[in-house]
N, C-alpha and C positions, 0 to 999 in steps of 0.2 A: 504494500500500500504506500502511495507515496506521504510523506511529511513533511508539513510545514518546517521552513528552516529556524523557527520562533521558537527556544528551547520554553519547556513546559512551563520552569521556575517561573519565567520574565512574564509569560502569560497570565500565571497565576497572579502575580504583582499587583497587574493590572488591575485589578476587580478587587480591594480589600475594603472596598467604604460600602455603606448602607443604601447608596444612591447608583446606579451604573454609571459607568465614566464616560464621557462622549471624546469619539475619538475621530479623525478624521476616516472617513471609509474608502477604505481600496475600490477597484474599482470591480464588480462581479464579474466573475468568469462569462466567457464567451458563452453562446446557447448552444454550441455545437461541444461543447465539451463533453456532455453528458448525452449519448443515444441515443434518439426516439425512439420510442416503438410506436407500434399503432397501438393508441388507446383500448384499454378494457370497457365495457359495457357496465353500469348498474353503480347504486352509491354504497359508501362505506357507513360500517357503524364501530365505534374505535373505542370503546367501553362494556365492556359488557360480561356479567358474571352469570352464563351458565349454568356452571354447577353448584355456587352458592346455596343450595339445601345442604353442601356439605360443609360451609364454613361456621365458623363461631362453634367449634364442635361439633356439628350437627344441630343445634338446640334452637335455630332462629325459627326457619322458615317452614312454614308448609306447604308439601305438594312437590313430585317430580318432575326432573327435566324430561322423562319419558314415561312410557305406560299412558296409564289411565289417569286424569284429574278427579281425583274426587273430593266431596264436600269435608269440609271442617266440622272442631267441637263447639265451633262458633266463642271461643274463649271462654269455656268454662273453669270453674277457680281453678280445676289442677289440669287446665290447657297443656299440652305437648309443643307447643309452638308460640311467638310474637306477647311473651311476658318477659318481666325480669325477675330477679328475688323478690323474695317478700321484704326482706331486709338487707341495705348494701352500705348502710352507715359502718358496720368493720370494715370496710375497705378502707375508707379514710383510717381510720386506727391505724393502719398498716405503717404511716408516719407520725413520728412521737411529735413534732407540732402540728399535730390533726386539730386542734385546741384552737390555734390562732385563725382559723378558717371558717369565717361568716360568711356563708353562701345564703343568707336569707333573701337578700335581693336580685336572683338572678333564678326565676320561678323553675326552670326543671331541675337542677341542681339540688336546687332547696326539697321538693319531692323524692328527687332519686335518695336523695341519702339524708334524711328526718322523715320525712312522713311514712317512704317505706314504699316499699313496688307494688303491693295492689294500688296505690294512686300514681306511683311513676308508669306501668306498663300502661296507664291509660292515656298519659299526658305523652309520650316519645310520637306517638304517629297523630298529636292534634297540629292541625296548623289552618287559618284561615279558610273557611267553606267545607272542612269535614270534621265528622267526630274523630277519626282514624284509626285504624285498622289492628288496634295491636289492643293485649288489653283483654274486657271481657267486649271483645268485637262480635256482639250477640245476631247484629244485622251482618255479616260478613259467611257465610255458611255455605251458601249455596255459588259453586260452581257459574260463571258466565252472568249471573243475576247482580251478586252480592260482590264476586269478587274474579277476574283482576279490575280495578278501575284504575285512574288516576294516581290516587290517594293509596294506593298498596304498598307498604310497605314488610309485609309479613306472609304473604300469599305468591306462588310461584308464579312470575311475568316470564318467565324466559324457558316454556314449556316447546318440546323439539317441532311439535303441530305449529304453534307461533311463531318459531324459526321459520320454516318452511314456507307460511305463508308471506314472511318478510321476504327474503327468497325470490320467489314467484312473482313478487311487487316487486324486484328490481334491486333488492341488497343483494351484492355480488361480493362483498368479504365483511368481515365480521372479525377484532381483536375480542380476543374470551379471556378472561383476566379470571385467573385463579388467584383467589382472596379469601382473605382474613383479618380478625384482628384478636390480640390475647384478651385487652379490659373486656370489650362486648361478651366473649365467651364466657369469661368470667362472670359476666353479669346475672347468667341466664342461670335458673335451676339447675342443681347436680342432676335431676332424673329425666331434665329433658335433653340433654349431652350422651351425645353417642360416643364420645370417647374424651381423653381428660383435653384440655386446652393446650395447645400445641399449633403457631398458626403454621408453622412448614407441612406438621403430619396434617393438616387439613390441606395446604396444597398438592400434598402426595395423591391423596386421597382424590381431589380435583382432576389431577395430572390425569390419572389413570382412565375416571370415566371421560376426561375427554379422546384420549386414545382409543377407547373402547367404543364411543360415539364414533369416532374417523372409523373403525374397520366394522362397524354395522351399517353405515349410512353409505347410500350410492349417490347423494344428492348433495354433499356436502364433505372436503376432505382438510387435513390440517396443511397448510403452506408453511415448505421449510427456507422458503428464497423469493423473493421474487419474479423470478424466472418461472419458478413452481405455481406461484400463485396464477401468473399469467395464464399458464398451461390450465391450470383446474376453472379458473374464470371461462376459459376457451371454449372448455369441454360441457359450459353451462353448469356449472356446479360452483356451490357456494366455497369461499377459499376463507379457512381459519387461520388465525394470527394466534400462537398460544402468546400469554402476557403473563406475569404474578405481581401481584400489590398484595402486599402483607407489612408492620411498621418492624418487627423482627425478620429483615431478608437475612434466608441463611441459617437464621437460630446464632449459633455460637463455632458452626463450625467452618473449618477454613473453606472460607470464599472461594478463593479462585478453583479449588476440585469442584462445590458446589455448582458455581459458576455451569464450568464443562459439562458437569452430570445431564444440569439441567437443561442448556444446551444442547449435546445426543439425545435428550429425552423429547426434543420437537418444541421447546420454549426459545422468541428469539425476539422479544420487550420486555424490560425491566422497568418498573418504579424505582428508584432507589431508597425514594423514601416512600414515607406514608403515615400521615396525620402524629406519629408522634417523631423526637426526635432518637438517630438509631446509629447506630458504630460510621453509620456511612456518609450523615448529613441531617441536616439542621430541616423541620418540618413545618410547613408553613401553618400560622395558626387562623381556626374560625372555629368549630363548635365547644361549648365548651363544656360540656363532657370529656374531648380528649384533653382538657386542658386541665381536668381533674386526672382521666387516666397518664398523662407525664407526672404531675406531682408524685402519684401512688410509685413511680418511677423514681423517681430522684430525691423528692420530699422538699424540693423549692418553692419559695416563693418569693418575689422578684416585687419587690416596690416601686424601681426605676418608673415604671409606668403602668397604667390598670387596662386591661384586656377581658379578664375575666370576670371583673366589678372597675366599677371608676377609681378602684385605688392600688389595686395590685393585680398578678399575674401569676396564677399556679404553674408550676412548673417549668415554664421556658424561662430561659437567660434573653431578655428582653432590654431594650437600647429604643429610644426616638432616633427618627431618620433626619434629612435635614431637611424635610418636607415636615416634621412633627408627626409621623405616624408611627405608632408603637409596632419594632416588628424583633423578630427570631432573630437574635446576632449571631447564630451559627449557622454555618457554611458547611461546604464539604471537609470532611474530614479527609485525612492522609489518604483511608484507604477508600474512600468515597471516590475521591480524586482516582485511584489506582483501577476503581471498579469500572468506571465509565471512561479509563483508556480502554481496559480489557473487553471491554463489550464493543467501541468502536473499532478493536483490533479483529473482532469476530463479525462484526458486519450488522450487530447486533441496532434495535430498536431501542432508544435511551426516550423516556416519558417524564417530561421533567411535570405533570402533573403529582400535587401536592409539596412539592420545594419550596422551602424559606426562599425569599430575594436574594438571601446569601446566596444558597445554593444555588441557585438560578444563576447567578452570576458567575460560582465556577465553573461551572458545567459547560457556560458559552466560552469561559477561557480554555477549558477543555478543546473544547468543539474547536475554536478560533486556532488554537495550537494544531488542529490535525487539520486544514486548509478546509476550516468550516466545514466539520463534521456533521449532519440534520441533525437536531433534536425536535422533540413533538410533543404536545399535550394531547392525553389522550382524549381529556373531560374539562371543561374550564366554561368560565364566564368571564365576559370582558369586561371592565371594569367600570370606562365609563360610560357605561351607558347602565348598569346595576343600580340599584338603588343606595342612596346616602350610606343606610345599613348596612348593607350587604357588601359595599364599596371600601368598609372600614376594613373588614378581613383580610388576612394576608394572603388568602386563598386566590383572592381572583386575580387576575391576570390584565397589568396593565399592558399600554401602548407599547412602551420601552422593552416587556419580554417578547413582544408581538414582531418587534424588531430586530431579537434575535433569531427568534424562527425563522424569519422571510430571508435574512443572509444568510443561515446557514440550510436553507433548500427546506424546510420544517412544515408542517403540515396541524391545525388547531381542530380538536373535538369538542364541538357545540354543544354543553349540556343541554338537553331538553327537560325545562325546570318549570316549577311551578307559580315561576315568582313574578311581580310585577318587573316591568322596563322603565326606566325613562324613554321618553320619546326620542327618536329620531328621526328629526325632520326633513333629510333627505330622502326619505324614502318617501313612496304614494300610499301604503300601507298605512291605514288608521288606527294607533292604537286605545284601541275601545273595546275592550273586552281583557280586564288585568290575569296575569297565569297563562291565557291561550296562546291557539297558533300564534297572532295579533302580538302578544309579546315577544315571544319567539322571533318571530319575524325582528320586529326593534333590535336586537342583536344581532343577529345573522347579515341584515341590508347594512348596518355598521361596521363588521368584520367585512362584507364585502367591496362596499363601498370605502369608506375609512381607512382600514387598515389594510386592505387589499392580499389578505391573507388568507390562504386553500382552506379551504373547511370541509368536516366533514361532519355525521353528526355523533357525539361524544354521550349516548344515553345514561347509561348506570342503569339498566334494569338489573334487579336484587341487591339495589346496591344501596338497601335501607334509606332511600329517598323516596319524595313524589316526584312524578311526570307532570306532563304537559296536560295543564287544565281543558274542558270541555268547552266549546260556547254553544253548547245547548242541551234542553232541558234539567233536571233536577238534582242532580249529582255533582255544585258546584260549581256551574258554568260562572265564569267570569271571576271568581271567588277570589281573586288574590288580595284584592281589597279592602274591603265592608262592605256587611250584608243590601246595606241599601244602592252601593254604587256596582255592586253584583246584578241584581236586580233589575237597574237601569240597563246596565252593558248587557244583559242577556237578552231584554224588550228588543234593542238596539238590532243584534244581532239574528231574530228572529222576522224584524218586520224592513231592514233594510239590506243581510246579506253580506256577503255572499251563502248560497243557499246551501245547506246540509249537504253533508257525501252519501249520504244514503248506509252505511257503516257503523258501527261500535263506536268508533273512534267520537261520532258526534254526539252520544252523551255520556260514554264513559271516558272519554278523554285520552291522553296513551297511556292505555292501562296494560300493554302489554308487546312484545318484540314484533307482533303479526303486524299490529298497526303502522309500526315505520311510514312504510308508504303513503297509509292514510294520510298522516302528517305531511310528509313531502307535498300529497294532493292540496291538502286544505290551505300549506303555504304559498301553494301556487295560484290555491284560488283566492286568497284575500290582495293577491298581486305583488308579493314578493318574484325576483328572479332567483329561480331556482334551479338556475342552469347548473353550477359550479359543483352543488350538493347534488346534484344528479348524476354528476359524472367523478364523485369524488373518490370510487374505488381507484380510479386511476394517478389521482392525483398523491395516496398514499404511495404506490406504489412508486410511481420516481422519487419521493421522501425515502424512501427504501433502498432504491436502486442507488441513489446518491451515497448512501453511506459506502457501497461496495462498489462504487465506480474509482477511476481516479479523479482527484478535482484538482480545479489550480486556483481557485482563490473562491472567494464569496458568489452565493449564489446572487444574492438581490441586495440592491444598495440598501432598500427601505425607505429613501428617504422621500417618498411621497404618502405618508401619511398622512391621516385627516383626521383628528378628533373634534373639528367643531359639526356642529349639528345637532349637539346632544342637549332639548331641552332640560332648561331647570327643575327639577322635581318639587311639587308643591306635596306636601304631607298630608297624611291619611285626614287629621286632626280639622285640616282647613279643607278639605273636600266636604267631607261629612258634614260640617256643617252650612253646607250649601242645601240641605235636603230638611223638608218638615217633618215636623214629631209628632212623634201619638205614643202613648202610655210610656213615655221617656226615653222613647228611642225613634231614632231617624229612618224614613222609609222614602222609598221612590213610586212618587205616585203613578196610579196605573200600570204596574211592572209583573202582576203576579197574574200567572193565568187559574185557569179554572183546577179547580184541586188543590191547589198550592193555598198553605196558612196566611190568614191576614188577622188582624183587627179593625180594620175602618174598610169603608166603602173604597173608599180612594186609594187602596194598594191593589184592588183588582183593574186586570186590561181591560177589563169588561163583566157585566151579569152584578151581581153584587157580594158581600163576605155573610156568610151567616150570622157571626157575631158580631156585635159591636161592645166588646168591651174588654177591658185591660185585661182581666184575668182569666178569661177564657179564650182561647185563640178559634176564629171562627175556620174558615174552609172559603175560598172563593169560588161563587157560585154562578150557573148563567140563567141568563132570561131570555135569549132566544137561539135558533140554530146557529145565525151567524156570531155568535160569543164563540163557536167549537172549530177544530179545528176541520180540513176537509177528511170526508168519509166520517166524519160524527154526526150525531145532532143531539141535540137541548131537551133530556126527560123532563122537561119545567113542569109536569105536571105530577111527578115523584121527587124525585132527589135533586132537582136543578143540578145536575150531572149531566158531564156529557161522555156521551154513551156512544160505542162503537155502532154505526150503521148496518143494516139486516140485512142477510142473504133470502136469496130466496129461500122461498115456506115458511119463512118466521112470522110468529104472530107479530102484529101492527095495529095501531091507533090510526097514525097520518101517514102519508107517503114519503114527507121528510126523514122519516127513522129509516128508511129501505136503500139501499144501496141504490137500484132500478129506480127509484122516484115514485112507483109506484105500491101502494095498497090495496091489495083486491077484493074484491066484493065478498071474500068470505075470513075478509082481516088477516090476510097472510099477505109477506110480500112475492111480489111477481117478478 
């Protein structure tokens, strides 16, 4: 392979401060440097956990990657799946200043370890527009009805039938990230743990059914090259990428054998890190749970700056930038550094998804040292266009790392997330509907537009997240918000469009691997370009090719980035109160159709509410056929319900009720 003449040391120099250095940029290598080939067919999905009913011990999830799906206990008290302990407050004991640690103000924390897990497993899968999924998830039971949705976090989304039909919609490869984590496994019941916690003996475990998946499946095989991928892409067959994300890579024993093993074994992308920090490099911080599972780790706590409450930071070695944002002042370590030569010596996939900025930073002096090496996020959000909150994290992924992917040939995985956007006004894309495609879209037209960087989409099904909200009917369409500006963006979306796919996908949202497509469809119909993501199998694959080609300097200068466009975010707080009250709370008049809870007249689109009063929630009701939707009509003379229209032979009043229009003279319809 050839090398840069930059020896490693000077490289690494480079990148010691908290902020990237700007440097003057060479000039990118020619386009003729690197091969064409003729393009592959179909788009990528560059996240995605498989076999995850075998991680966290076995103990999280319910329901196989293969077989039969069948129903749940629907979380009853001694559930097999999607709880935690009853009690997790030892854990903290586990450090002798467990004492000094007020988590009262930071609400799951404060549940997970004082009140105790029958109230933490209930509160882990709540978040804006569902009860969620974990828990005693009593409506969750049933099979395609109940569960997968959106909002799944405990129920198998990435069943081999959902593969398949992703597939068949045009996914032509697929990274399958064998995963784990120690604290979660720990979390969960000794008796619902298939074996003790261990997260390598769970990617064994992984490795193996994935193997055993490639020599069952004709439809679907692992890629050990790109050249390989090409071929099984060719053949019309899905091409697998094995990956491992686990925060203990390795466990404890020497790397570079594991390294090899796992390489001959058909694995060829690393994480090197993962949510906490590990022998290898310094771990970018956002939830903070793990921010408890590092303390449980080291038993720090860091006052420099607050992360995990406004005044301190459990367990990372935290530093302000010179921008003032509180982040991980660990980097790669020695053999971090060492790891991600040894994987660009094997041609390997480096995922710098979940990396401190430190780390981020060695990794491109890495890359920068071997004549810009690719690096890649497998799952990420961009930053500015995320919301204020969600923007604070160290997790997402600004401009500046966006610009070292694009020099060194790198390739970015679009989370498919549940969360509201800032707007981006370069786009024609309305965003009016918070959580949806609609959101979605807002990042995606920005990364293409903006940053001008290959995308592909980055999901995490089983990856203990939500997906991409619904915009329509009753399972949280629009929901990323409040219930009242839900309500509105769902009206919105119902009476001006664009119109339903006729799919799953429109009311249960992407509740699962099949859907892919769906979403690609619905991005394309709210008038995003979705050219790039259509054809982004290919575009991983020269991010691939590139690592094992020769190169002679930088793939892309970068420097036509564009971060302006991204509206100011105005807060949930000052929206809300743009909407009028009834029994103390904010509602969007005329938004709720028939069946759907109200209190007042003036939350139904039409017909009236049964009740009108605070403390009994009525039901919105109609008063004529055209209140229903089409193929219904209006029982007003029972249930002011509206009620599926009759086939022929059913008994009949009017001819309105009959499918045919007609009612026959002996009160059937015709």
């Amino acid at each position: 392979m050839f090398r840069h003449p930059l020896p490693l040391l000077s490289a690494f120099a480079l990148l010691q401060a908290c902020t990237p250095v700007v440097e003057e940029s060479p000039a990118p290598e020619p386009a003729a440097a690197i091969e064409q080939k003729a393009a592959v067919p179909g788009f990528a999905e560059l996240h995605h956990h498989m076999f995850a009913e075998e991680a966290f011990g076995g103990g999280w999830f319910h329901g196989s990657h293969t077989g039969t799906l069948v129903n749940c206990d629907g979380g009853a008290p001694e559930s097999d799946h999607g709880r935690v302990r009853m009690d997790l407050s030892n854990m903290l004991k586990l450090c002798p200043n467990h004492g000094n640690v007020d988590l009262s103000n930071v609400p799951l924390l404060k549940e997970l370890f004082s009140i105790g897990g029958a109230v933490a497993s209930e509160a882990i899968g709540m978040v804006e527009g569902t009860d969620g999924d974990t828990g005693l998830h009593l409506n969750r039971k049933q099979v395609n009805t109940h569960w997968p949705r959106w909002d799944t976090i405990a129920h198998q989304q990435s069943w081999e039938g959902w593969l398949r039909q992703a597939h068949q919609g045009g996914m032509s490869l697929v990274t399958v990230s064998l995963v784990s984590n120690g604290f979660l496994c720990n979390a969960l019941p000794n008796q619902n743990l298939n074996r003790p916690c261990d997260e390598m003996a769970d990617v064994e475990v992984q490795l193996q059914m994935a193997r055993d998946f490639d020599a069952r499946t004709d439809w679907a095989e692992i890629a050990l090259s790109p050249a390989h991928a090409r071929q099984i892409i060719g053949a019309g067959k899905l091409a697998i990428v094995l990956s491992i994300e686990v925060s203990k890579l390795f466990g404890t024993k020497d790397w570079r054998s594991e390294l090899n093993r796992f390489y001959s074994l058909g694995v060829r992308s690393l994480q090197p890190v993962h949510q906490l920090d590990n022998r290898f490099g310094g771990a970018a911080m956002h939830n903070a749970i793990f921010h408890v599972a590092q303390f449980i780790e080291n038993c720090h706590i860091d006052y420099d700056c607050g992360v995990t409450t406004g005044s301190f930071t459990l367990g990372f070695d935290v530093a302000r930038d010179a921008a003032g944002n509180c982040r991980n002042t660990k980097g790669l370590t020695a053999e971090g550094k060492a790891l991600v030569q040894e994987m660009m010596a094997k041609g390997m996939l480096i995922d710098m998804a979940h990396m401190s900025e430190r780390s981020v930073q060695d990794a491109f002096a890495v890359a920068k040292a071997n004549t810009y090496y690719p690096l890649y996020i497998s799952h990420g959000h961009f930053r500015e266009v995320v919301t204020p909150k969600v923007a604070a994290e160290e997790k997402t992924t600004p401009s500046w790392v966006v610009g070292y992917l694009r020099q060194t040939g790198g390739i970015f995985g679009l989370r498919t997330a549940p969360d509201e956007m800032r707007t981006y006004t370069k786009t024609t894309v309305a965003n009016t509907c918070h959580g949806s495609t609609r959101s979605f879209a807002q990042m995606y037209e920005f990364g293409r537009q903006g940053l001008k960087v290959p995308m592909a989409f980055g999901a995490d099904f089983n990856g203990f997240i939500q997906q991409t909200r619904p915009r329509f009917g009753p399972y949280g369409a629009c929901s990323a918000g409040f219930q009242a500006e839900a309500d509105a963006q769902a009206k919105q979306q119902r009476t001006s469009g664009p119109a339903r796919l006729g799919t799953d996908f429109d009311e249960y949202g992407l509740a699962h691997v099949g859907l892919l497509p769906d979403l690609l469809r619905d991005l394309k119909n709210v008038g995003a370009n979705t050219t790039g993501l259509e054809g982004s199998s290919e575009s991983f694959l020269r991010t691939w090719e590139r690592g094992l080609s020769p190169r002679t300097g930088m793939a892309n200068a970068a420097t036509d980035i564009d971060t302006s466009g991204v509206a100011a975010y105005v807060e949930k707080s000052t929206r809300e109160a743009q909407y009028p009250m009834v029994c103390g709370a904010r509602y969007a008049p005329n938004a709720r159709v028939v069946g759907q809870d109200c209190e007042v007249n003036a939350q139904c689109a039409s017909g009236t509410c049964s009740e009108n009063d605070c403390d009994f929630a009525g039901t919105c009701l109609c008063n004529w056929d055209s209140d229903c939707a089409s193929n219904q009509y209006c029982d007003w003379g029972w249930t002011m319900q509206c009620l599926k229209k009759k086939a022929a032979g059913v008994s009949c009043f009017t001819g309105t009720e009959c499918l045919s229009g007609w009612c026959g003279w002996n009160s059937t319809c015709t």
